[in-house]
C-alpha positions as CSV (number, residue, x, y, z in Angstrom):
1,X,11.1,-3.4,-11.9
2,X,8.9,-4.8,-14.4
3,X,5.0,-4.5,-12.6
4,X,3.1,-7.2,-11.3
5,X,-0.4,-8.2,-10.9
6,X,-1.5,-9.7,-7.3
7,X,-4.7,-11.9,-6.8
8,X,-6.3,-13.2,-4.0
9,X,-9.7,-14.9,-3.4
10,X,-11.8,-11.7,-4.2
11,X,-9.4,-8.9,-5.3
12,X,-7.2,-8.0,-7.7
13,X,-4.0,-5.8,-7.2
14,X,-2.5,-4.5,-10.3
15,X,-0.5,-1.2,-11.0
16,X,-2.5,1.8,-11.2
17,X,-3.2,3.0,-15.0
18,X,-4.7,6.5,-16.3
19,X,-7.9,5.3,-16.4
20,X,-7.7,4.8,-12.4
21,X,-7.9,8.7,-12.3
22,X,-11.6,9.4,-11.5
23,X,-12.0,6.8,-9.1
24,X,-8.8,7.5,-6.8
25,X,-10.3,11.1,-6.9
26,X,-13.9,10.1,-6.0
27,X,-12.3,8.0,-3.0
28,X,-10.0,10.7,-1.8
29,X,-12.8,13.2,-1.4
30,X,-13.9,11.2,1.7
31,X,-12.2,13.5,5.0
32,X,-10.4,10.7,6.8
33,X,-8.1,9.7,3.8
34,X,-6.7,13.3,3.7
35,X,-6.9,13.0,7.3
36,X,-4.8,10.0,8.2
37,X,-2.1,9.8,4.7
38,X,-0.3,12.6,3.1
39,X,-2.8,12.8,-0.2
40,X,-3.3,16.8,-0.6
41,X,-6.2,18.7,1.1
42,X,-8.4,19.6,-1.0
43,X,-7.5,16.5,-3.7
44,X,-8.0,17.4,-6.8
45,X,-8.7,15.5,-10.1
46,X,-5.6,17.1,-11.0
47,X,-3.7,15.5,-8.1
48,X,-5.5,12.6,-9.1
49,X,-4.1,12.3,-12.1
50,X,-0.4,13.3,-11.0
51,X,-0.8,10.1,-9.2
52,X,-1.7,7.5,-11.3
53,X,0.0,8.8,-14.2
54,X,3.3,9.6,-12.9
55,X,3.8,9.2,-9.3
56,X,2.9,5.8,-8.9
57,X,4.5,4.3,-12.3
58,X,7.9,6.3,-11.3
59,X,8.0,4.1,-8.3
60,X,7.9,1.2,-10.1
61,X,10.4,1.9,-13.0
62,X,12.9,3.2,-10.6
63,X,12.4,0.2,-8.1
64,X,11.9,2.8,-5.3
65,X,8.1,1.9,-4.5
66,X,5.0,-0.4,-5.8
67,X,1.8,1.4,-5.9
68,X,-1.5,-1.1,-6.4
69,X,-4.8,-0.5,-7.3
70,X,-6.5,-2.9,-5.3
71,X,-9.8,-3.8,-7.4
72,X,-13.2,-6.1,-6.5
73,X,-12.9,-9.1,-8.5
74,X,-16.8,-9.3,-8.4
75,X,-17.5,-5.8,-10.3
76,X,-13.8,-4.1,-11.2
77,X,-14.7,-1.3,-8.8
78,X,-11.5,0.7,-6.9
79,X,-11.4,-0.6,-3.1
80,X,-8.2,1.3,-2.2
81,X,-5.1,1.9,-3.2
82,X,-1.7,-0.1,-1.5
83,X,1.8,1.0,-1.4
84,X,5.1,-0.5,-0.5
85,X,7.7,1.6,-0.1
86,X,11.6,0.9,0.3
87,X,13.5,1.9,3.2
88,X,16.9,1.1,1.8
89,X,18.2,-0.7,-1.4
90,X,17.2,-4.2,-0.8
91,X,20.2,-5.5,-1.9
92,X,21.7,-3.6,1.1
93,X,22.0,-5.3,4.3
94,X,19.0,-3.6,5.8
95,X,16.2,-5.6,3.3
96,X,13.4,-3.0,4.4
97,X,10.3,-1.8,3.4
98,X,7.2,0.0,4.1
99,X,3.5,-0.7,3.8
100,X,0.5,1.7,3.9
101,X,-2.8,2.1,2.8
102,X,-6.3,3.6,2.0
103,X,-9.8,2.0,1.5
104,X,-12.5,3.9,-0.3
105,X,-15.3,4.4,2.1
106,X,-17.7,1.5,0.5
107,X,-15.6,-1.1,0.9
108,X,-14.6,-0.7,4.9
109,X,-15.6,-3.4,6.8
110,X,-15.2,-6.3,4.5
111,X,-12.0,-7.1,5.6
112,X,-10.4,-6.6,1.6
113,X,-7.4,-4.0,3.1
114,X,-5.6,-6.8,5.2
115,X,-6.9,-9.7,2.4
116,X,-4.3,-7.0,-0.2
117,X,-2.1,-6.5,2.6
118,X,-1.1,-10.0,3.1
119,X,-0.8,-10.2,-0.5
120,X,1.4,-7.6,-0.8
121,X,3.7,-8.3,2.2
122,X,4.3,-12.4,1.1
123,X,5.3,-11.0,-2.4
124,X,7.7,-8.4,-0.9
125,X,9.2,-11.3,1.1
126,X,9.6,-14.1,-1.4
127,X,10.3,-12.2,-4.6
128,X,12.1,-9.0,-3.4
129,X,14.1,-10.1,-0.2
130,X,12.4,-8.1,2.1
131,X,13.5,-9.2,5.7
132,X,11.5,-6.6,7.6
133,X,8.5,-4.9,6.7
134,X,7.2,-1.9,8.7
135,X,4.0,-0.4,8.7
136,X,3.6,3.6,10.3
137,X,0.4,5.4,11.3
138,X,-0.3,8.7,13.6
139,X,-1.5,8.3,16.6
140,X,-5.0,7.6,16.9
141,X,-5.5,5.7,13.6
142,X,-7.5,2.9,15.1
143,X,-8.6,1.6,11.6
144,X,-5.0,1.7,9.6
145,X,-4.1,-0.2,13.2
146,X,-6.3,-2.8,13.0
147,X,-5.7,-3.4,9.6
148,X,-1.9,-4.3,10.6
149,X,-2.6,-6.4,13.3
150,X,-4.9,-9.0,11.4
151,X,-2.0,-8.7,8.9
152,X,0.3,-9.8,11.7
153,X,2.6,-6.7,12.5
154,X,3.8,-7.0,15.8
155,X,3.2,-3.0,17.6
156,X,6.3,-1.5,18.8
157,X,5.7,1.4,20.3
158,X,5.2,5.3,19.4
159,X,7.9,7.3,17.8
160,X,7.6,11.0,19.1
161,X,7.3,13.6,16.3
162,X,8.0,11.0,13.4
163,X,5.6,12.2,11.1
164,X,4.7,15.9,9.6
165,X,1.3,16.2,8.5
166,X,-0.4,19.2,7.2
167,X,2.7,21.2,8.5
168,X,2.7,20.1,12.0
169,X,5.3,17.1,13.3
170,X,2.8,14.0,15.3
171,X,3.6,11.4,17.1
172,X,2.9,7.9,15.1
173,X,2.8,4.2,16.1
174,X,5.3,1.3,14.8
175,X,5.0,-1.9,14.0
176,X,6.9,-4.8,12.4
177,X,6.5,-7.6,10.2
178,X,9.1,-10.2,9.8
179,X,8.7,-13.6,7.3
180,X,9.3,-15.4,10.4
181,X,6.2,-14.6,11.6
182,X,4.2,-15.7,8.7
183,X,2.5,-19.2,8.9
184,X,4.3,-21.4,6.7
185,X,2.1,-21.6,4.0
186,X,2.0,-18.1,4.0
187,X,5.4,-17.6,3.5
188,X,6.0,-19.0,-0.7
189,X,5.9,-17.6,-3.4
190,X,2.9,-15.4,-4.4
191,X,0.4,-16.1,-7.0
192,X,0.9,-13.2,-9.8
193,X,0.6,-12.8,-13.2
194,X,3.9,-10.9,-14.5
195,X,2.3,-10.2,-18.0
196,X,3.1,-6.3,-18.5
197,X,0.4,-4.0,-17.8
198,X,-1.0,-1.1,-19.9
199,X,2.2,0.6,-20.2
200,X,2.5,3.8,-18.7
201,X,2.9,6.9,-20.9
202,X,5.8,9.2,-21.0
């Protein structure tokens, strides 16, 4: 898939590039990122740059999953980083998808995760078919949880043992998001700019 480029009122989302490297290493140095997602413990720069120059630009070119760099629109600076990942082809009858997250430690409070997240979530509906978006967290995420209710996502329960983190299997709350549930508005098509970004190298 050809990247995108989100906006909203006071960010912009826009595929990570190379240059993305320092900053997603500054933010990643803070303990509850390593805590609560799967980036490695200790992150390196290295890692850093695995990331942003690989990882997250293999997602997109083999329409498997959609990193953004979620960026202030007031000074450029990183806020976090947003991912949607697919469940199954969405051309199969299934039609889902994944969201998750991470906000650098500056930016908590100002309500900018769920601002991306809706973003995010309205694109994946209108211009890739999703039909159900799920978002997943351990147990005991209270932040990553509240996040996805403001968004909308309905909780579902706790799924024993779903997750492995740092070598040991946790239990980890559900919830769904379905279009349906959106506010009409909400539900066209996204605002985005689909002008090519820096290309990726390699």
């Amino acid at each position: 898939m050809e990247p995108v480029t989100l906006t909203t009122e006071r960010l912009v989302l826009r595929p990570f590039a190379p240059s993305d490297a320092a900053a997603v290493h500054a933010a990643c140095q803070e303990p509850d990122i390593p805590r609560w997602t799967t980036v490695p413990s200790p992150y390196g720069l290295e890692d850093a740059e695995r990331f942003v120059g690989a990882t997250a630009p293999e997602g997109w070119r083999a329409d498997t999953g959609y990193a953004f760099a979620v960026l202030s629109r007031a000074d450029g600076s990183l806020v976090g980083a947003m991912s949607l990942i697919r469940l199954a082809l969405l051309h199969a009858p299934e039609r889902q998808a994944e969201l998750g997250y991470w906000t650098a430690r500056e930016h908590r409070g100002n309500g900018y995760t769920a601002e991306a997240a809706r973003e995010v979530v309205r694109w994946a509906f209108a211009d890739l078919g999703v039909e159900r978006m799920e978002w997943l967290a351990e147990v005991g995420n209270e932040g990553s949880r509240a996040v996805a209710r403001k968004v909308g996502f309905r909780m579902e329960g706790t799924l024993r043992a779903k997750l492995i983190h740092q070598g040991t299997r946790r239990d980890a709350w559900i919830g769904a998001l379905l279009p349906s549930d959106l506010p009409p508005a909400a539900a066209g098509p996204s605002v985005r700019d689909t002008t090519p970004y820096l290309p990726y190298p390699g």
